[in-house]
N, C-alpha and C positions, 0 to 999 in steps of 0.2 A: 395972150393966152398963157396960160401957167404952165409948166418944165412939164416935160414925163418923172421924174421926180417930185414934184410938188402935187402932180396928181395921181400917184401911187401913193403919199404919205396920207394924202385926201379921203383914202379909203377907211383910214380909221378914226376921223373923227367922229362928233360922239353925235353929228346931227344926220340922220339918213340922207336927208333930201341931199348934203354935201356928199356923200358916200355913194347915193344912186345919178349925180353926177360926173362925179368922179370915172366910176365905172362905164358911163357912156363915153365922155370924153375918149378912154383910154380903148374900149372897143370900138369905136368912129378911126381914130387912129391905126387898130393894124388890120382894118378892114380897108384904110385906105390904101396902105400898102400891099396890100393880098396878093393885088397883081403880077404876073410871072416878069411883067419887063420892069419893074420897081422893085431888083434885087436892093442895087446898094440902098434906098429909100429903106427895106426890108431890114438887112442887116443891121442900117444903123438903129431902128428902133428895136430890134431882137439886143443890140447891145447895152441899151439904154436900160433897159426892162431886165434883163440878168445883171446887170449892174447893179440895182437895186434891188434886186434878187437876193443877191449878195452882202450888200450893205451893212455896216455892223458899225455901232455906237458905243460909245464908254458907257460901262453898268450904271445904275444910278446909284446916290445914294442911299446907304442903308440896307442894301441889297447881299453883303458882306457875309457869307458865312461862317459860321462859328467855329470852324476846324480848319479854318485856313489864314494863318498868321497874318497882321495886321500890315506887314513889309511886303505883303505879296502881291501882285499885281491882279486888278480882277481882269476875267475874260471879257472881253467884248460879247455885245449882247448883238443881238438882227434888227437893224433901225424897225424894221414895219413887221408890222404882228404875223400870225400865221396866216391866220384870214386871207390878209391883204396879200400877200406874197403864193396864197394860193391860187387867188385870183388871179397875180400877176402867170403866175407857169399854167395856167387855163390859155393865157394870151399868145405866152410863146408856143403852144401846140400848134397854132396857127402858122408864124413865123418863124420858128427857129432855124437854126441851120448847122451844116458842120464847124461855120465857124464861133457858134457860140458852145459848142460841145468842151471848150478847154477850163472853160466858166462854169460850167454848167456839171459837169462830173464828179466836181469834189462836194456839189451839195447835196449828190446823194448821202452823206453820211450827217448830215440836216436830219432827225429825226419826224423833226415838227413837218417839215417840207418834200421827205424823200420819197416818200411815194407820188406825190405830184412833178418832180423832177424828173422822175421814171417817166410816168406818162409822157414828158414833152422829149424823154431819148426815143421811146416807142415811136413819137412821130415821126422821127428824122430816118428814113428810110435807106438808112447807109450803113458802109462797114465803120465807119468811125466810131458812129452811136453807137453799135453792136457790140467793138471794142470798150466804150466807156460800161455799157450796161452790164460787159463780164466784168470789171473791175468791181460795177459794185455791189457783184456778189458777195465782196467779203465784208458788205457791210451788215453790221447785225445779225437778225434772227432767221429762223427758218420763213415765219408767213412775210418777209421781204424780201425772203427769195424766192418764192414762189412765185409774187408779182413779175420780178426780172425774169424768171423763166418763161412765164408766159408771153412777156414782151420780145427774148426771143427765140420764142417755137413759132412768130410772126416773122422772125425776120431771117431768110435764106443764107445766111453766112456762113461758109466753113467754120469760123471763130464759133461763131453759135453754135454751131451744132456739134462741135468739141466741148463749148462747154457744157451742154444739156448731156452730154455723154458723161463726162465729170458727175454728175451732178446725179444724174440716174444711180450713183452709189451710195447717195451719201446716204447717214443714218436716220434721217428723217423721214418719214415716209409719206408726208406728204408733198416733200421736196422730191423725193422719188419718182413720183406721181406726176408730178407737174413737170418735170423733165422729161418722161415718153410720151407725156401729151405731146410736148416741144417736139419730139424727134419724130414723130406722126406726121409733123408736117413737111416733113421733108422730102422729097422724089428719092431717096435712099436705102435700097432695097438691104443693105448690111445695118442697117437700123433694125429692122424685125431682131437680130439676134438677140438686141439688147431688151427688146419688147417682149417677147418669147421667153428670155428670162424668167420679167418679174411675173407671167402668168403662171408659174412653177412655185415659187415663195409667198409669203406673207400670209394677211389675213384674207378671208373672202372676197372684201370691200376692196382691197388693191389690188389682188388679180382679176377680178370683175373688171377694174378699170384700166388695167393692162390688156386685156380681151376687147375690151371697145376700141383704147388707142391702136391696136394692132388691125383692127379693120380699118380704122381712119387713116392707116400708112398706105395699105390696100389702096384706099381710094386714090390717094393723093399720086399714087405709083400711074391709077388706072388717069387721071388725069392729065398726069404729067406725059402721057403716050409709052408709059413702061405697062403694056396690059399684058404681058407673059407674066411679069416678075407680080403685077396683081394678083391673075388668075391664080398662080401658082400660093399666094397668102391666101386665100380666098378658100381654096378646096382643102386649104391646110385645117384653116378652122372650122369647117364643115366638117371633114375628117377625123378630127384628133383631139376639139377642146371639148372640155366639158360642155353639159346643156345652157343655155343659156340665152339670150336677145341676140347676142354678137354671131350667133349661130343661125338665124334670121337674116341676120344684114350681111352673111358672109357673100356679097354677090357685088357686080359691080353698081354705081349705082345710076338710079334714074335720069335721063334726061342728057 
């Protein structure tokens, strides 16, 4: 049977029928290791699979740009296309773990790949991932960082929720935004300040959706068994915010 290597590169050949086996092969494979007691079986394929992940080849000929002297060394190119390698971080969602996270971190600044690397940190349900996902907030634009904030206002980590408080300032507003949704999730009744804030600034459209996020900490408070520190958000925005839906749903909720 051919390598996990050889059937990762098999993704881009030019014949489907090779390509839609390929892709069986390699999902048969971390289905077969799915299972909780087939850690190291897990592992080694999560290592195999960010390895190639990873992978990088000499440019090819001819590839040479024109502003860059003829003495200079090219960069390495990513052996297997974006495609293939997004397919492959589809896989590791499956299996990853904290120990492919030291692998796995620095390709978020992978342009081609980095919001699919995101995805497979959002999986790993730990403070490690959480650690690598504030790292790569400093990669890029504002709409990449919104995805990392959204991945973690999922994930309950102190670190998170320090840096979603970071982040609630920055000049982007919809990096803003997507930071008190993050802090909405939190059972953290000293969150409201930061929410409360931005219902006071900006345009319509963002305090609107700081008046939502601020019922959804409400709930999360009322869930989490803090139903004083709910109620108390609750008759706030029934009392004091402008009109609006959030003023409807300022209650605890059903069920």
């Amino acid at each position: 049977m051919a390598s996990i290597g050889e059937q990762v590169a098999q993704l881009d050949d030019r014949d489907p029928i090779q390509v839609s086996q390929a892709r069986r092969l390699l999902h048969t494979a971390a289905q077969r290791v799915s299972d909780r007691a087939k850690q190291t079986e897990r592992d080694a394929l999560a290592d195999e699979l960010v390895s190639e992940l990873a992978a990088t080849v000499a440019a090819p000929a001819g590839s040479r740009v024109t502003n860059v002297p003829d003495s200079a060394p090219l960069p390495a190119v990513p052996k297997h296309s974006a495609s293939a390698r997004r397919f492959v971080c589809e896989l590791l969602t499956r299996i990853a773990g904290d120990f492919q996270i030291p692998a796995l971190g620095p390709l978020l600044a992978d342009l081609e790949i980095r919001d699919s690397v995101r995805c497979v940190l959002e999986s790993i349900p730990t403070q490690v991932s959480a650690l690598a996902l504030i790292k790569g907030l400093r990669e890029a634009g504002p709409e990449f960082h919104v995805g990392v904030l959204n991945a973690l206002g999922r994930q309950r980590w102190s670190d998170a929720m320090a840096a979603l408080k970071l982040a609630a300032e920055d000049p982007d507003s919809e990096v803003r935004s997507a930071a008190l949704d993050g802090l909405a999730n939190f059972p953290e009744v000293t969150n409201d300040k930061w929410i409360v804030a931005a219902t006071q600034t900006g345009t319509p459209r963002e305090r609107s959706r700081a008046q939502a996020a601020r019922v959804r900490l409400a709930d999360t408070l009322y869930w989490f068994g803090e139903t004083k520190s709910a109620a108390a958000i609750y008759q706030s925005i029934a009392a004091d915010s402008p009109a609006g839906p959030w003023k409807r749903a300022a209650h605890p909720p059903a069920g």
